[in-house]
BAGUZA-719324 format. One record per residue (C-alpha): x, y, z. Coordinates in pm, 1 decimal, decimal comma. Layout:
% residues N
((X Y Z)) ...
This chain:
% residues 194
((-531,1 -865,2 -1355,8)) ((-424,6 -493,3 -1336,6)) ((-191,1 -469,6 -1067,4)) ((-14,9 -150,6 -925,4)) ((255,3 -184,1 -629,5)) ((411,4 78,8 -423,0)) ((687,6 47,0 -209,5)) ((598,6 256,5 88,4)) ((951,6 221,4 220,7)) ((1146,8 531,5 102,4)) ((1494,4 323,5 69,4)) ((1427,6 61,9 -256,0)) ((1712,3 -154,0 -185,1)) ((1610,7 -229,7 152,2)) ((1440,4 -568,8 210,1)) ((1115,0 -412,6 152,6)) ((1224,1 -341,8 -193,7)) ((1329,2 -699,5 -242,2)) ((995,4 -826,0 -124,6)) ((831,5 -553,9 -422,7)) ((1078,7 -673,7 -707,3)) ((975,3 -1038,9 -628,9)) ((578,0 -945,1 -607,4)) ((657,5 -778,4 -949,7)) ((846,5 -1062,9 -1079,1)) ((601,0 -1329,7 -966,8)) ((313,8 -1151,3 -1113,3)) ((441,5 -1051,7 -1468,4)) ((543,4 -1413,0 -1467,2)) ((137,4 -1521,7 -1362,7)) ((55,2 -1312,0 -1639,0)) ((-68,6 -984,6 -1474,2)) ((-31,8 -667,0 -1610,1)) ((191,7 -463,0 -1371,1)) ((287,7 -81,0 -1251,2)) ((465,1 3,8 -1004,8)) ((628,2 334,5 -818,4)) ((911,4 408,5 -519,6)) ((802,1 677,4 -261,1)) ((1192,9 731,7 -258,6)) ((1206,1 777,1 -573,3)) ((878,6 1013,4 -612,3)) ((930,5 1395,4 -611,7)) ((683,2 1526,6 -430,8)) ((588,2 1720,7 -139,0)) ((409,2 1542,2 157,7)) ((279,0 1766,5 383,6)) ((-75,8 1899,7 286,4)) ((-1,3 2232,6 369,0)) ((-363,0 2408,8 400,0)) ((-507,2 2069,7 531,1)) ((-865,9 1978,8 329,8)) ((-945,0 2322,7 321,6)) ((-806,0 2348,1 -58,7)) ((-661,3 2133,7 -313,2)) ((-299,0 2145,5 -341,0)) ((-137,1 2081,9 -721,4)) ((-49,5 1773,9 -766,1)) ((323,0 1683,6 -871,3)) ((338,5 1461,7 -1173,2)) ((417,4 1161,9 -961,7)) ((108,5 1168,7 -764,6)) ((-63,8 1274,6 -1093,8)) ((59,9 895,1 -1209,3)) ((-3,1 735,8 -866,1)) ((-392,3 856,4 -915,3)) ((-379,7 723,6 -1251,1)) ((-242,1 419,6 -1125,2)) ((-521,1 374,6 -862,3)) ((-750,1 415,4 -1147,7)) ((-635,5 172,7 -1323,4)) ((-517,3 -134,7 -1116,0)) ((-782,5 -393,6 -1023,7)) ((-561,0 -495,1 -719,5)) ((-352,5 -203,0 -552,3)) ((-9,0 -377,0 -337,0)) ((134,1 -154,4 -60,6)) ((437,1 -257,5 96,9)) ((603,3 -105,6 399,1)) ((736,7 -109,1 702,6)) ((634,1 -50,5 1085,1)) ((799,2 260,9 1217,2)) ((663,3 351,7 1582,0)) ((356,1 125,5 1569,2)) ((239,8 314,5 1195,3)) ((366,6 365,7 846,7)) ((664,3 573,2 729,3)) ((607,5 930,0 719,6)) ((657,8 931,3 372,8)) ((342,6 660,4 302,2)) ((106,9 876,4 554,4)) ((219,6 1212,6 292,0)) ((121,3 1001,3 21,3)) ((-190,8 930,9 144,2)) ((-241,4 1258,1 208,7)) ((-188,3 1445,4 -79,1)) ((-342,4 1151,2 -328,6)) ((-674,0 1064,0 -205,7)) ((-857,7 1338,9 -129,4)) ((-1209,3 1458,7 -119,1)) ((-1336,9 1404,1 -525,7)) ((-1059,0 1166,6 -626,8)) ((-1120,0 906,3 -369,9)) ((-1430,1 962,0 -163,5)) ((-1699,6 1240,6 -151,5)) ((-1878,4 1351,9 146,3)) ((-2274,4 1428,2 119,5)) ((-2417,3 1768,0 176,9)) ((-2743,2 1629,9 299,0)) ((-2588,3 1315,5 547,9)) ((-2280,7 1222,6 711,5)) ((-2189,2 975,2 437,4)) ((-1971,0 975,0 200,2)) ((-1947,1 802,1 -144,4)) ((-1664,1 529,7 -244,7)) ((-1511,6 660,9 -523,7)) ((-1244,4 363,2 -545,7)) ((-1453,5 65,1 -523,6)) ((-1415,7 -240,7 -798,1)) ((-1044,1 -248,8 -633,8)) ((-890,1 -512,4 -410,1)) ((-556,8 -454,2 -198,9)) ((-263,7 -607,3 -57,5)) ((-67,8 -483,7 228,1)) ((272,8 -666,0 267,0)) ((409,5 -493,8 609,7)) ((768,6 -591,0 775,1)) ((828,2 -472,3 1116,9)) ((1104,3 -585,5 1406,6)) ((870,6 -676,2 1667,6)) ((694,2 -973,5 1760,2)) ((338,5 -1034,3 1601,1)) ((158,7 -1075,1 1883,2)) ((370,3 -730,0 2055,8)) ((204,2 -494,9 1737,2)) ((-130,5 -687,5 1762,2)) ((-114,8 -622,6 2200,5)) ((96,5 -289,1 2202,6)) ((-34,4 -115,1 1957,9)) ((-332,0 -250,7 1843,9)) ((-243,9 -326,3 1531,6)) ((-241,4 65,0 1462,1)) ((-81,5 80,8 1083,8)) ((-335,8 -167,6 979,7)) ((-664,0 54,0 1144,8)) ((-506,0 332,5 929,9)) ((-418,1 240,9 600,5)) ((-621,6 -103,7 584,5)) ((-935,6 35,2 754,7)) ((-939,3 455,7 778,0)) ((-801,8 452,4 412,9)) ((-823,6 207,7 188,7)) ((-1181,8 64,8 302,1)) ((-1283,3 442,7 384,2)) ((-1220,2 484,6 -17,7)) ((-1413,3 147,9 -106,4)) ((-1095,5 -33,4 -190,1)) ((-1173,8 -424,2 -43,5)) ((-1111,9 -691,7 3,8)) ((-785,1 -579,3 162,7)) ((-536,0 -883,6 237,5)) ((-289,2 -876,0 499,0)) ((89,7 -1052,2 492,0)) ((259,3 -926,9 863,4)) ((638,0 -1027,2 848,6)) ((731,7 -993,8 1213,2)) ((1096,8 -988,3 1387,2)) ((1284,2 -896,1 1059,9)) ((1595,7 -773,6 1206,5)) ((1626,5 -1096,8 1364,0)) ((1628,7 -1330,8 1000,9)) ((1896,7 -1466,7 816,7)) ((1963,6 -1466,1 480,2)) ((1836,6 -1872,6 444,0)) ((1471,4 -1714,8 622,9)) ((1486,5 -1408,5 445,1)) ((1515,4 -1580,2 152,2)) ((1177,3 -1848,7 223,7)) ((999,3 -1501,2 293,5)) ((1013,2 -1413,1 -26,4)) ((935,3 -1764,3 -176,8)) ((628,7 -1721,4 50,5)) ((564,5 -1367,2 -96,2)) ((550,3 -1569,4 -443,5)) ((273,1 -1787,0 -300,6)) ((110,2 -1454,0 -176,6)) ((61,8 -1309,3 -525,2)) ((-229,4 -1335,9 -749,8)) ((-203,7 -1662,7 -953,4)) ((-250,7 -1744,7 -1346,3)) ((-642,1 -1729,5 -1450,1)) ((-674,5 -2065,6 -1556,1)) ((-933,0 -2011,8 -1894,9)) ((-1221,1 -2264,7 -1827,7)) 
């Protein structure tokens, strides 16, 4: 399998970047093929200035994120919950890389659109302080509705798995680390050859 992960939280050595070096690990170790990128890291710009109403030049790391999308069979987000939705940083991201021709297309005649990203699945791994049930209650799961179902499935990108690691702040080290044991379990196993 193809597999392209980006860490959606802009600081890499936070725990969100641990839980993206072991995803990476565990699946070059199951055999995948693997890319992956940093928003932190990325040099680009991530407000769409002119909105939709023209195409803004992409920088050459959202030139390689596109390239990525095209060519990962499974596409792994991970990030965290900031106010009940992603980082701003993710929501630029989004905003400047799958537009109108790369990832969907609208019809003239209808109010659909075409899928330009289907044959892909996703993973969203997504760490947050709060209590599972508070996001699901309070906010209604919000960052999921966005990225899970206004973005990913908007661009034909399913089936879209979910991992929700709730009341972060409050782990140790000897939970922290069984999180990312279970993160092992989470990715993609060998393909056994039948």
């Amino acid at each position: 399998m193809k597999i392209y992960i980006l860490l959606g939280h802009p600081d890499h050595e936070s725990f969100n970047g641990k839980i993206a070096e072991t995803y990476q690990r565990t699946a070059v170790e199951n055999g995948h093929e693997v890319r992956a990128q940093q928003l932190g890291e990325m040099n680009f710009d991530p407000v769409l200035w002119k909105g939709y109403k023209t195409v803004q030049e992409l920088e050459d790391d959202l030139k390689t994120a596109q390239e990525n999308i095209l060519w990962c069979d499974k596409w792994v987000i991970i990030y965290p919950v900031w106010w009940g939705s992603m980082p701003a940083l993710l929501k630029g991201f989004f905003d400047r890389t799958l537009y109108s021709g790369f990832a969907y297309r609208y019809h003239t005649e209808d109010p659909l659109w075409d899928k330009l990203l289907k044959g892909r699945s996703a993973d969203l791994i997504t760490t947050c302080d709060a209590p599972g049930w508070w996001i699901w209650w309070q906010y209604r799961s919000s960052d999921l509705n966005s990225i899970k179902r206004a973005t990913l499935e908007f661009c034909g990108i399913s089936p879209v798995r979910v991992k929700r690691i709730t009341r972060l702040k409050y782990k140790d080290d000897i939970q922290r680390n069984k999180i990312l044991k279970g993160i092992e379990k989470f990715v993609p196993p060998k393909k056994i050859n039948q």
